[in-house]
C-alpha positions in Angstrom: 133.2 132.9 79.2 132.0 131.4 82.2 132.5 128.0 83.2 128.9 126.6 84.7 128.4 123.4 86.5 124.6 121.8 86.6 125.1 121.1 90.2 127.1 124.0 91.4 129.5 122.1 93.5 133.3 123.0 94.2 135.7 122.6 91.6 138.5 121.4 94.3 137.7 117.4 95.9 136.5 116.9 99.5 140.1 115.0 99.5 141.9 118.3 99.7 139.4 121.0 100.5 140.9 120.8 104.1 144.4 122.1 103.2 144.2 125.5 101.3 147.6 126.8 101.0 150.1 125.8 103.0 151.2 128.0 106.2 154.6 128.3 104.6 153.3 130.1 101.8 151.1 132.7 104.2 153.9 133.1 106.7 156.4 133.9 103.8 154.2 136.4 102.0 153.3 138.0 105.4 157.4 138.3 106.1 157.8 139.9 102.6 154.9 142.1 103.1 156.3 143.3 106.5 160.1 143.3 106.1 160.2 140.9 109.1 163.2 138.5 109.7 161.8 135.2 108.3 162.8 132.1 110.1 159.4 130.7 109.5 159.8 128.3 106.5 163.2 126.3 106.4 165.3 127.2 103.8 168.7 128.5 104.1 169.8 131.9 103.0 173.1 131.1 101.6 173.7 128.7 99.0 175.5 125.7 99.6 179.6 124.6 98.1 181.0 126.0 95.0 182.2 123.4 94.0 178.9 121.5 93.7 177.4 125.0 91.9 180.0 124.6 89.8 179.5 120.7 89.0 175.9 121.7 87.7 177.4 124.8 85.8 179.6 122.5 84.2 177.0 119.8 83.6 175.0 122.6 81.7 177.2 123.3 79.5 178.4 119.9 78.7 175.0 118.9 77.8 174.4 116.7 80.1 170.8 116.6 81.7 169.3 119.7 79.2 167.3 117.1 77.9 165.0 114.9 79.7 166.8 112.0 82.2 166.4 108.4 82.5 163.1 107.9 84.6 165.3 106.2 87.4 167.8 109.3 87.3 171.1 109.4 86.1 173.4 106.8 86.8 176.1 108.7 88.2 173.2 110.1 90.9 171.7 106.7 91.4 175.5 105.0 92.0 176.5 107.8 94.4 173.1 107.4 96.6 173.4 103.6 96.7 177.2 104.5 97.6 176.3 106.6 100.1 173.9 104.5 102.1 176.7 101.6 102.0 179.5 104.2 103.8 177.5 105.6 106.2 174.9 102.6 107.5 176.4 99.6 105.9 173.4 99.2 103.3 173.7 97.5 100.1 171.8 98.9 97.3 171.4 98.2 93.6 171.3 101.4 91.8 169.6 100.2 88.9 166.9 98.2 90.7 166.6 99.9 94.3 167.1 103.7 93.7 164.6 106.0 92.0 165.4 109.7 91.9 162.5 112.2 92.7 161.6 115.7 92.2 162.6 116.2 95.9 162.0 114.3 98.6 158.2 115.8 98.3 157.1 113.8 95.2 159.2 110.7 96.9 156.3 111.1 99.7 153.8 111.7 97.0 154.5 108.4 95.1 155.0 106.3 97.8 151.9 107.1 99.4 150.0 106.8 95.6 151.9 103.6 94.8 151.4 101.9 98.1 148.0 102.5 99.6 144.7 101.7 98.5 141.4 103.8 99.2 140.6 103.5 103.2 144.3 102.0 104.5 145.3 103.4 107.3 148.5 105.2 108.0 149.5 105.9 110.9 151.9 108.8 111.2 153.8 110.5 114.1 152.3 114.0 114.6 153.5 117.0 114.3 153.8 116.2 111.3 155.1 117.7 107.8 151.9 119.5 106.1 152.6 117.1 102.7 152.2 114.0 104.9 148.6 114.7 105.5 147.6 116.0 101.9 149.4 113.2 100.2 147.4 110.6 102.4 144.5 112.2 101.2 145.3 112.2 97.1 145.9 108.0 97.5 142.6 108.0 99.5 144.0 106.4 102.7 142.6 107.2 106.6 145.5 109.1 108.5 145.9 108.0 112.1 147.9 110.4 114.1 150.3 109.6 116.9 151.2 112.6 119.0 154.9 112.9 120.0 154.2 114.3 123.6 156.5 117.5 125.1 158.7 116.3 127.7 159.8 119.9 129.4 162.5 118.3 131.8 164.3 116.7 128.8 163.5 120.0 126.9 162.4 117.0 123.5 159.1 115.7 122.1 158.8 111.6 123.0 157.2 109.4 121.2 155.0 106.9 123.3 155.4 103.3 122.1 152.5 102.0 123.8 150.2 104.0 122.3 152.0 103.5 118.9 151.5 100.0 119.1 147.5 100.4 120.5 147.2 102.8 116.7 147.8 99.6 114.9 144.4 98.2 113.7 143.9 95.1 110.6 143.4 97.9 108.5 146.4 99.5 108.8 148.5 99.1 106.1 151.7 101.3 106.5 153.4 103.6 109.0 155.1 107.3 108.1 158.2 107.9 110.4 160.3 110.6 110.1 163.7 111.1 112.3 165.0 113.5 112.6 161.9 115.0 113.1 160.4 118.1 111.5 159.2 120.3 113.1 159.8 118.9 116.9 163.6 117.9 116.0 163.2 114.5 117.7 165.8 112.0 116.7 164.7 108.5 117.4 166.6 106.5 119.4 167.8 103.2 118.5 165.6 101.5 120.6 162.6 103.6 119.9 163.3 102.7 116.3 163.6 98.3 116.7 160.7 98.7 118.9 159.3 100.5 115.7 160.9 98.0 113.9 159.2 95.0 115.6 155.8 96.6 115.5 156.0 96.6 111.5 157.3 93.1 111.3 154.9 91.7 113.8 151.6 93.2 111.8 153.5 92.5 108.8 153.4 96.4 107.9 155.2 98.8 105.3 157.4 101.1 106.1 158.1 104.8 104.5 160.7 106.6 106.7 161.6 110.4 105.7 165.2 110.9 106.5 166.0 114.3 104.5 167.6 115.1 107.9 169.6 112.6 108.4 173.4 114.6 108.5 172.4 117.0 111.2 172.0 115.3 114.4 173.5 116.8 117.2 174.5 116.2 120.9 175.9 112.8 120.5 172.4 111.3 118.9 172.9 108.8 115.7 170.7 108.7 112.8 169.8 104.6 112.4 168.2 104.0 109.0 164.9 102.3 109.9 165.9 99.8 106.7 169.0 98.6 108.5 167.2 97.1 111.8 166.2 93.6 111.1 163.3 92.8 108.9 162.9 96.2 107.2 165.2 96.2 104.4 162.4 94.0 102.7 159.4 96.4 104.2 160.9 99.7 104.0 160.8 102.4 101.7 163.9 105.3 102.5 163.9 109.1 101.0 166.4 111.4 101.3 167.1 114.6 99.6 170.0 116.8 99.0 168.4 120.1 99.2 168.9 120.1 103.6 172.4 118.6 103.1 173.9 120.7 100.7 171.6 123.6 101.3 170.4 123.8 97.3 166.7 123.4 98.2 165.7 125.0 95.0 167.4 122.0 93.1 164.8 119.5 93.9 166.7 116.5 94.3 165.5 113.8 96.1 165.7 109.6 96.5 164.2 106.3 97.2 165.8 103.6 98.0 164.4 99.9 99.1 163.5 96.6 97.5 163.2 96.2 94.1 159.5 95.3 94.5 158.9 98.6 96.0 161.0 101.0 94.2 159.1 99.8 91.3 155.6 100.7 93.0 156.8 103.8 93.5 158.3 104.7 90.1 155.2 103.6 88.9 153.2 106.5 90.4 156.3 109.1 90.3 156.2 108.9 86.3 153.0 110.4 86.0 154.2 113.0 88.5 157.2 114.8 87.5 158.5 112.2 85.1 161.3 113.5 85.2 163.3 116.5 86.8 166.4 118.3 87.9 168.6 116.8 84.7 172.0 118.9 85.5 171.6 119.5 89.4 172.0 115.3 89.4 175.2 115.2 88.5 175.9 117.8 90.4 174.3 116.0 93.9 176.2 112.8 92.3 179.4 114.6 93.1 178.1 116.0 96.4 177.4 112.5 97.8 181.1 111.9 97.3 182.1 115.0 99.6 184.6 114.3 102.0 183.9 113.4 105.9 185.0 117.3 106.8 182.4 118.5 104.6 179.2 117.0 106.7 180.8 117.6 110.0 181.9 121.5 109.4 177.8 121.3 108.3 177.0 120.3 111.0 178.6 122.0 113.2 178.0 125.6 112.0 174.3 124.4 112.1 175.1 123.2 115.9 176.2 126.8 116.7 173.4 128.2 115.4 171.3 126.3 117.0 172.5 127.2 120.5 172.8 131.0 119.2 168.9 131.1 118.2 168.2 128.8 121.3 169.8 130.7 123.8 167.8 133.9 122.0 164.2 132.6 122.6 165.3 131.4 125.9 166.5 135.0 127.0 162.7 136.3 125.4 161.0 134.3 127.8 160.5 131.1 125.7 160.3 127.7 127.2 162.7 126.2 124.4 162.6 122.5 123.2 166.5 122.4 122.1 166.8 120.0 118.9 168.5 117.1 118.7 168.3 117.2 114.7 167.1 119.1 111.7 167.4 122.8 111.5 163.9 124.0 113.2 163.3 125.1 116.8 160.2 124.1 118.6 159.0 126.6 121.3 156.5 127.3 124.3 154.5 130.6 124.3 153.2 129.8 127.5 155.3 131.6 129.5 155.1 134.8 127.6 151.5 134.5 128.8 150.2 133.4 125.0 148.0 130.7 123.8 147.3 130.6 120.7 150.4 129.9 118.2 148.4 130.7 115.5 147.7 134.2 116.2 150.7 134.6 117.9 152.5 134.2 114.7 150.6 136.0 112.5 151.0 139.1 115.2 154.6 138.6 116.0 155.7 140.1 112.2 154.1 143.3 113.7 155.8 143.3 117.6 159.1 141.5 117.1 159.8 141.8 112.7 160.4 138.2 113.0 158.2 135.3 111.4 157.9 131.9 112.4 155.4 128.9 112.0 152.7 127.7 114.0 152.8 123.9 114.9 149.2 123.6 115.6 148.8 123.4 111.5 150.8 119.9 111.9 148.5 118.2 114.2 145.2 116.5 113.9 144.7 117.1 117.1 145.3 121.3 117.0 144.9 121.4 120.7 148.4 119.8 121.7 150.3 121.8 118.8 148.5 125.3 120.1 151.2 126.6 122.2 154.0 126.0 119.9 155.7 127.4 117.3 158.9 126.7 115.5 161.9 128.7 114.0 164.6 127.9 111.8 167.7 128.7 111.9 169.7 127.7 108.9 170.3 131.5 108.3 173.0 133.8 108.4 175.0 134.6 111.7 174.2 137.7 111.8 170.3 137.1 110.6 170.0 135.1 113.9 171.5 137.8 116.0 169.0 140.3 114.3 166.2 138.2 114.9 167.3 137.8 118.7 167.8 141.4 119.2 164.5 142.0 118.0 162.3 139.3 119.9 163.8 140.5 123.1 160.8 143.2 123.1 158.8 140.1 124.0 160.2 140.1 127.1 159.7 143.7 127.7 
């Protein structure tokens, strides 16, 4: 049978016509297709402790989570986040009024943005941006106004430019995206970059949602500040995390929300006509995670720092200009010097010269031009995956 429309027009909105499918999708397919080392999407190739394996192993066969969750999440899950955020950043949370579990921290994004704009908000977002950001803006109907996080080649980071963070403001704004540590430049705010942030929101009397999946591996001496603990934002803010980047369980899809009780209603509102529910046994299992001693996050963390400076040192050597991260698990570098351009057809070529993938940033910008000569590699892999990706892009530098 064949499905006829009288006027012929698309079956997919104008709201997400624009995306298609999603670079990690085509860059991961084009690794499988041609054997190449993939550090282009961000997922680790190891799974994370046994003992948290184990926990949802054991939760399975107890029974507990085969059937469908509480809408909130599972107490044990919702206690450990709210005790989380209290030992690390001094942030009291109720766990039955101000933490909602998610399908990941991608449906977190999905409901907030649903539950918290109306059609023709604005939000103004710091780009390079993750993809989600952009389409989820576009399901709850709300005008995305990009603020570019400008290379800084001496101090080898992206900066964000306050001034002209403040000048994207406008009456019609209605909420700002932040994420820190940043994906994909692996910018860390600073403290003062965030109370300037801070200031702005409370000033133009703004929401907040801050995406802080990354917020164990920070490197170099740089501190993760929760947005929600600077003054004024505990009441305006709206905090995800996920486990999937600490714990390296991506497939899990566990994610959070924390924040007022006004707003983690809004957003459980929207998130039960997502998922509903999700993830029943992996919860407990993250519940018992989040307890982890301190020696868990910082051996993390520092196995992540060493492959950091392994993969950095790599491009570097290859004849990249190399923006070293001060968080997350993604490297952001320069084709320039290799005489390229154009990120995006520099990745989809480099499968063939170097059997390496990696992902173009110009797909996280509004404005394409300033992402172009980007392009960003992960390195939550193997050792000895890194070293074979090195080896191999050293042809680059003939």
């Amino acid at each position: 049978m064949t499905l006829m429309t009288s006027t012929a027009r698309p079956f997919l909105n104008r709201r997400l016509a624009a995306f298609g499918t999603t670079i990690f999708a085509e860059m991961s397919a084009l690794a499988v297709r041609t054997g190449a080392i993939n550090l282009g999407q961000g997922f680790p190739d190891t799974d994370g402790p046994e003992e948290i394996r184990e926990a949802a192993v054991r939760a399975l066969r107890d029974g507990r989570g085969n059937q469908y969750p509480p809408g909130p999440g599972v107490p044990e899950l919702r206690t450990a986040v709210a005790e989380h955020q209290r030992r690390r950043y001094g942030l009291s949370f109720d766990p039955d009024t101000e933490v909602l579990v998610t399908a990941g921290a991608t449906e977190a994004i999905a409901a907030a943005l649903l539950a918290l704009l109306e059609p023709g908000d604005e939000v103004v977002a710091l780009e390079p941006y993750y993809d989600s950001y952009a389409a989820c803006i576009a399901m709850a109907g709300g005008t995305r106004v990009p603020v570019t996080l400008r290379p800084d080649p001496e101090g080898a980071r992206f900066r964000l430019d306050l001034d002209e963070l403040r000048d994207a403001v406008t009456d019609r704004t209605r909420l700002l995206l932040i994420n820190t540590p940043h994906n994909p430049t692996g910018t860390v705010l600073s403290r003062a970059e965030l109370t300037a942030i801070a200031d702005l929101a409370v000033e133009r009397d703004l929401l907040v949602v801050t995406d802080e999946v990354y917020e164990h591996l920070v490197f170099d001496g740089a501190e993760h500040v929760p947005l929600a603990s600077l003054p004024g934002m505990r009441e305006r803010t709206v905090t995800i995390g996920s486990a999937g980047k600490t714990f390296s369980f991506t497939g899990w899809k566990v994610g959070w929300v924390t924040g007022a009780p006004a707003l983690v209603t809004a957003v459980r509102s929207a998130k039960q006509f997502l998922t509903y529910v999700a993830s029943g046994p992996f919860q407990y299992a993250v519940a018992e995670a989040l307890a982890l001693p301190d020696s868990y996050f910082d051996s993390f963390r520092a196995d992540l720092l060493a492959k950091r400076d392994l993969l950095s040192a790599g491009l570097a050597d290859a004849g990249f200009a190399v923006f070293r991260p001060a968080g997350t698990y993604f490297v952001t570098a320069d084709i320039r010097p290799l005489g390229e351009s154009d990120g995006v057809a520099f990745c989809r070529a480099l499968p063939e010269r170097a059997g390496v993938v990696a992902v173009p940033n110009a797909v996280f910008y509004d404005h394409r031009e300033a992402g172009a000569p980007f392009v960003r590699f992960a390195f939550c892999k193997q050792t000895h995956v890194l070293e074979d990706a090195v080896r191999r892009l050293k042809a680059l530098a003939g």
